[in-house]
C-alpha positions in Angstrom: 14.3 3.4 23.7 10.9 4.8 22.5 7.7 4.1 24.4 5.6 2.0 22.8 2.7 3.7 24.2 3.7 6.5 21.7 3.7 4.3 18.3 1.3 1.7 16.6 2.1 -0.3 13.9 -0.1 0.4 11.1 1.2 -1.7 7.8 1.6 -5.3 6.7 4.1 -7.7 5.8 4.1 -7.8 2.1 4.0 -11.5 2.1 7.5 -11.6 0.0 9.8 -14.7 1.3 12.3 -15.3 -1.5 15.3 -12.8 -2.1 16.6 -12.0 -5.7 19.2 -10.9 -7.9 19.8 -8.1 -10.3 18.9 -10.6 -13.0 16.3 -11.8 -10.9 18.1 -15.5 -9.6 17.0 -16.4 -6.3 19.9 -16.3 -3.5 19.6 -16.5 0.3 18.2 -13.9 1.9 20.4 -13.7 5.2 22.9 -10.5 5.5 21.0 -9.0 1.8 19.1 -6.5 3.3 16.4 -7.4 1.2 12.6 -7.4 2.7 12.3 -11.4 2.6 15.2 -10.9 5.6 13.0 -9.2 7.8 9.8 -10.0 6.9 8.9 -6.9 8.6 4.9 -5.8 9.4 1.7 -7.2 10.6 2.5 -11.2 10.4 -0.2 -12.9 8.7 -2.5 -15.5 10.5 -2.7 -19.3 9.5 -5.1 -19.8 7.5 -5.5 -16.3 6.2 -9.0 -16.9 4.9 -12.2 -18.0 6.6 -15.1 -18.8 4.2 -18.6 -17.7 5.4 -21.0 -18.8 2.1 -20.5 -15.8 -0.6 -18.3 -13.9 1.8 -14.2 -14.6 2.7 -12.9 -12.6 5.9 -9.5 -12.0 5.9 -8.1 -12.6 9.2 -5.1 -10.2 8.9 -7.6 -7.6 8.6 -11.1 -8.6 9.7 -12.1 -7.1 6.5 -15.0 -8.9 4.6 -14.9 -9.4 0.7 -17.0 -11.2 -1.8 -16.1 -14.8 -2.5 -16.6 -13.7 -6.3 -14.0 -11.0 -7.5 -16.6 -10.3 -10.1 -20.0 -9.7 -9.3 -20.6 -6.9 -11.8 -19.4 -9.5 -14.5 -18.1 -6.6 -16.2 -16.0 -3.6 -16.0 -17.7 -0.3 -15.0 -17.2 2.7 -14.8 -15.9 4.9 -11.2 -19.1 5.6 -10.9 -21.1 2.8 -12.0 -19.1 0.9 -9.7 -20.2 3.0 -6.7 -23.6 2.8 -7.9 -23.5 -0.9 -8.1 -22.5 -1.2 -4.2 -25.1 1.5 -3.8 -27.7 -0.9 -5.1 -26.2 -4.2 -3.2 -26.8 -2.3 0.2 -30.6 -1.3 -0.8 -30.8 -5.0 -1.9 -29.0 -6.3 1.1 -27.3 -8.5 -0.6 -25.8 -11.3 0.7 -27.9 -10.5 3.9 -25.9 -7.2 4.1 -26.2 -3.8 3.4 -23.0 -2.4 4.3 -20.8 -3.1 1.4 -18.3 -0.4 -0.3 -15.9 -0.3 -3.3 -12.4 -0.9 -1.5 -10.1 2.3 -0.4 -6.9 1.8 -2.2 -5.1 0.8 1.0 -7.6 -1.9 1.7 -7.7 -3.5 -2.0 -3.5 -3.5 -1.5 -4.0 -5.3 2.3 -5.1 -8.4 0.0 -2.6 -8.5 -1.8 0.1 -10.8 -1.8 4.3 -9.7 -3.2 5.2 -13.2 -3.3 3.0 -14.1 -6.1 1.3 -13.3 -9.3 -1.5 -14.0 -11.9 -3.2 -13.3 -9.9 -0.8 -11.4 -7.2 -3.2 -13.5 -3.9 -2.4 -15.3 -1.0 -1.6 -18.9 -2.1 -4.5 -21.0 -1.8 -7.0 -17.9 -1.7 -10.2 -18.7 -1.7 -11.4 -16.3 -4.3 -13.1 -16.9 -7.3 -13.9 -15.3 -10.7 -10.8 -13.2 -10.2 -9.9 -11.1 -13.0 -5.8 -10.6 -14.1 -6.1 -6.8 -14.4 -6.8 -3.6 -12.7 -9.7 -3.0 -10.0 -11.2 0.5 -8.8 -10.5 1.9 -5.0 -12.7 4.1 -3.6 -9.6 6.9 -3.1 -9.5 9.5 -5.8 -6.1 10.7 -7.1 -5.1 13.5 -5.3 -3.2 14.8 -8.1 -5.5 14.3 -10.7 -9.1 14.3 -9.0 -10.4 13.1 -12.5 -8.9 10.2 -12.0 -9.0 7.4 -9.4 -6.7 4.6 -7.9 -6.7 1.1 -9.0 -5.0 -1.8 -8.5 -3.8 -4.6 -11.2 -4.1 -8.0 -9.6 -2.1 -9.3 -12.0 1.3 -8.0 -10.6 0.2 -5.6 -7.6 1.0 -2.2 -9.0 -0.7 0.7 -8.4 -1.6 3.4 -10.1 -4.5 6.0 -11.2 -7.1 6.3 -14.4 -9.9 8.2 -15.5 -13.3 7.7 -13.4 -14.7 7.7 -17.6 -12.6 4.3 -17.8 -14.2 1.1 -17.2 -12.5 -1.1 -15.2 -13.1 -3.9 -12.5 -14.8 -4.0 -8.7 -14.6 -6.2 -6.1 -17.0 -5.1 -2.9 -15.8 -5.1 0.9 -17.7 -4.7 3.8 -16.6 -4.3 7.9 -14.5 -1.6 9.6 -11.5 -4.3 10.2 -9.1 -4.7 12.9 -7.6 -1.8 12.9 -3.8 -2.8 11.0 -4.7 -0.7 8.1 -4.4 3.3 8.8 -6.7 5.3 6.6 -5.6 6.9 3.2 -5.7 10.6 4.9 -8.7 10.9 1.9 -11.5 13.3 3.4 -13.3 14.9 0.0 -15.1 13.6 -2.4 -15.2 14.4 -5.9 -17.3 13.6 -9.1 -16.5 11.9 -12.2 -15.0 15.1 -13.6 -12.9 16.0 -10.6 -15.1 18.5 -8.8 -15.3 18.3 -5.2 -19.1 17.7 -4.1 -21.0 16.1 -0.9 -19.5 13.2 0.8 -22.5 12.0 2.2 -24.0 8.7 0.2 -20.9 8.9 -2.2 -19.6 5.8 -1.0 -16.2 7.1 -1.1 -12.8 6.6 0.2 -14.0 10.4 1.8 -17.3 9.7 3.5 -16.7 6.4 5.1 -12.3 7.4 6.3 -12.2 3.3 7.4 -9.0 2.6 9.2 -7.1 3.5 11.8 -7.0 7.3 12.8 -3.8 9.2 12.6 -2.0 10.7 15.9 -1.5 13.7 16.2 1.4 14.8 15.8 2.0 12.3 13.3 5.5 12.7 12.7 8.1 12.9 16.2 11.9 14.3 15.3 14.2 12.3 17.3 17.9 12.9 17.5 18.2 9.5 15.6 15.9 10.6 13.0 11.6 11.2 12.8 9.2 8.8 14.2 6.0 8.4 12.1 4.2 7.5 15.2 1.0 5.9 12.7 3.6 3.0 11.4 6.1 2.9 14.5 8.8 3.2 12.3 12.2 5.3 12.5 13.0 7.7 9.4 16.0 9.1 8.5 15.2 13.1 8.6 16.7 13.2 5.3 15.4 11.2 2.4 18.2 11.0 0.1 20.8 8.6 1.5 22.7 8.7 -1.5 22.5 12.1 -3.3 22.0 10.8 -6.4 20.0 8.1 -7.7 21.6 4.8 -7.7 20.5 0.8 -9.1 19.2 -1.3 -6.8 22.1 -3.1 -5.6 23.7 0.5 -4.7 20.5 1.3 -2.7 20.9 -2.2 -0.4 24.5 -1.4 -0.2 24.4 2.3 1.0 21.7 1.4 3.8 24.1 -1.3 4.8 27.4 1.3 4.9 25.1 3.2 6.8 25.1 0.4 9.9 28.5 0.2 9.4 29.5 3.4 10.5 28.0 2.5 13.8 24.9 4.8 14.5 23.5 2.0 16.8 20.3 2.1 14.7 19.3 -0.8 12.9 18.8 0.8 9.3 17.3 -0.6 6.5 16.0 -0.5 3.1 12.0 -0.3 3.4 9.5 -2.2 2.5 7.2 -1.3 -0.3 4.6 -1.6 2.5 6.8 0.7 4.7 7.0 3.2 1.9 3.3 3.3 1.2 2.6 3.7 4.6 4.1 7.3 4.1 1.5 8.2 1.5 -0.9 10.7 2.1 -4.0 10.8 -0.3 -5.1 14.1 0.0 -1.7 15.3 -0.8 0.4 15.2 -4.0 3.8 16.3 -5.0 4.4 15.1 -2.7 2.1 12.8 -1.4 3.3 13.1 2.4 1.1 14.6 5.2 1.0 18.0 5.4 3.5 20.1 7.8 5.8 16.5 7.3 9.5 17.3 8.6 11.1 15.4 5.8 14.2 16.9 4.1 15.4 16.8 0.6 12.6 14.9 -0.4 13.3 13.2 -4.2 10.4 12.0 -6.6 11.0 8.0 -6.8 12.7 5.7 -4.1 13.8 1.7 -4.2 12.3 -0.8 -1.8 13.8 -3.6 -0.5 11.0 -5.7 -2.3 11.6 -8.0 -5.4 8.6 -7.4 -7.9 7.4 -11.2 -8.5 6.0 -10.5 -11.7 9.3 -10.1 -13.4 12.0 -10.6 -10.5 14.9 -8.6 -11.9 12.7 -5.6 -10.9 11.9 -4.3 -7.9 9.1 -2.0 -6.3 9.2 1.6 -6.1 7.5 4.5 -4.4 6.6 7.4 -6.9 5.9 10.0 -4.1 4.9 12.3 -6.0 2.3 11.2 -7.4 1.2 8.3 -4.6 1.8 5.1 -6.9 3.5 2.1 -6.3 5.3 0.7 -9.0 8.5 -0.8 -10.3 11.5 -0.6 -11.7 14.5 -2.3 -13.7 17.1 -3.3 -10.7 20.3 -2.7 -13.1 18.8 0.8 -14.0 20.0 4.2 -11.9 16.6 5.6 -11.2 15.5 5.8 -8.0 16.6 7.3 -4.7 17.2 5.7 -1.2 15.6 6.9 2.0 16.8 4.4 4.9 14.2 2.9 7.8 13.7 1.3 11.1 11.9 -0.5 13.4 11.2 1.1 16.7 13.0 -0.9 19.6 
């Protein structure tokens, strides 16, 4: 037993409640491992959404957004899209004048893995939503040139040049604490050059989210506790040595139970795997000082891509991103989790 006192539990349910096949048929989820059979993370309220005139609060977060998903109109650049929340707060628009461009943690807390175009809460209140990628306030770590967006249309995410234009969608409110920060604390300019935090608007200057303990990580006889997430990781992160298609993965977390360690293990979450990330870090993107051994580049999830469902999501740690891949193809490693009784 671990004290609760010791743990919080600093991620979300992906939302996901259908379990698939390799070739992406729907089967029933009980005894497949999969993240529909858990349903694992912050639950979400009913209704989600409250609408307060041009603003939506999401009740999972207490984060505020714009009704409209598009109040630019049109895609910017990095910068241009901090500069445009930088003139809604002087403008107080909306009667407001804290707004910021999303960290990439809280444009993902929106999200929803069950469905896509767009990949939102059914019934979402949002308008003007554009099917395609959206800025974060978090630079890429490994590229600083470059920073994090998110494609609405299917969820992934992934990094591109702060020269690129692409969409913003504003947020205001520190939330209710579910979301842990991205571990971000410098800022950089369009070119990658670390400069002042102080009226960036970045993910840098304002940190929102939950702080992290400290220590973060706990090694347990069982395994190490990330005591941000309150979940239970294996010490070592390659369960199978090799890499392995996704049915393999589900399969070699559940020989694992099998051989009777009294630990629940599982397949994580996408959610559970991004949880890991930290965004000041790269290759890999784990907190500094972590106690993780034989850490590999890409692991599975346990969660069906909805976009096309004979894929599933994917951690690439070292870069930060979430992605996917083909189920059928032997790509990605396996690191087993669990929940902290």
């Amino acid at each position: 037993m671990i004290s609760q006192s010791l743990t919080s539990r600093h991620y979300l349910d992906t939302g996901q409640r259908t379990c698939h096949a390799d070739d992406g048929s729907e089967i029933p989820c009980e005894g497949s491992g999969q993240d529909a059979s858990f349903a694992v993370g912050a639950p979400w309220p009913e209704p989600r959404f409250e609408v307060r005139d041009d603003e939506v609060m999401d009740r999972l977060t207490g984060l505020i957004w714009c009704r409209s998903a598009n109040l630019a109109e049109f895609p910017l650049t990095w910068q241009e899209a901090l500069d445009f929340v930088a003139t809604m707060n002087r403008e107080q628009r909306f009667g407001q004048r804290d707004w910021r461009m999303p960290n990439r943690r809280e444009l993902r807390s929106v999200l929803s893995l069950q469905t896509k175009l767009p990949a939102l809460p059914e019934q979402h209140p949002f308008i003007d939503v554009f099917n395609g990628w959206y800025w974060t306030s978090t630079t890429a770590a490994i590229s600083p040139a470059h920073a994090w967006y998110v494609a609405l249309d299917g969820a992934r995410m992934f990094y591109g040049g702060k020269d690129q234009s692409f969409m913003l969608w504003p947020v205001r409110g520190e939330g209710l604490g579910v979301l842990p920060r991205t571990g971000q604390s410098l800022c950089y300019d369009a070119a990658g050059k670390v400069i002042a935090c102080v009226g960036s608007g970045q993910d840098g200057e304002w940190r929102v989210g939950a702080p992290w303990p400290e220590p973060r990580f706990e090694i347990l006889p069982a395994g190490v506790l990330d005591r941000l997430a309150g979940l239970l990781w294996r010490r070592s992160a390659n369960l199978t040595l090799q890499p392995v298609v996704w049915r393999e993965a589900l399969a070699a977390v559940a020989e694992l139970n099998q051989e009777g360690e009294g630990r629940a293990w599982r397949l994580p979450t996408i959610n559970e795997l991004e949880a890991l990330v930290d965004c000041s870090a790269h290759s890999p993107a784990l907190p500094s000082g972590h106690p993780f051994a034989e850490v590999q580049d890409i692991y599975w999830s346990s969660t069906t891509s909805l976009f096309e469902p004979d894929w599933a999501w994917a951690l690439y740690l070292e870069k930060g991103a979430t992605g996917v891949g083909q189920k059928r193809f032997a790509e990605f490693s396996v690191w087993a989790v669990a929940t902290v009784d």
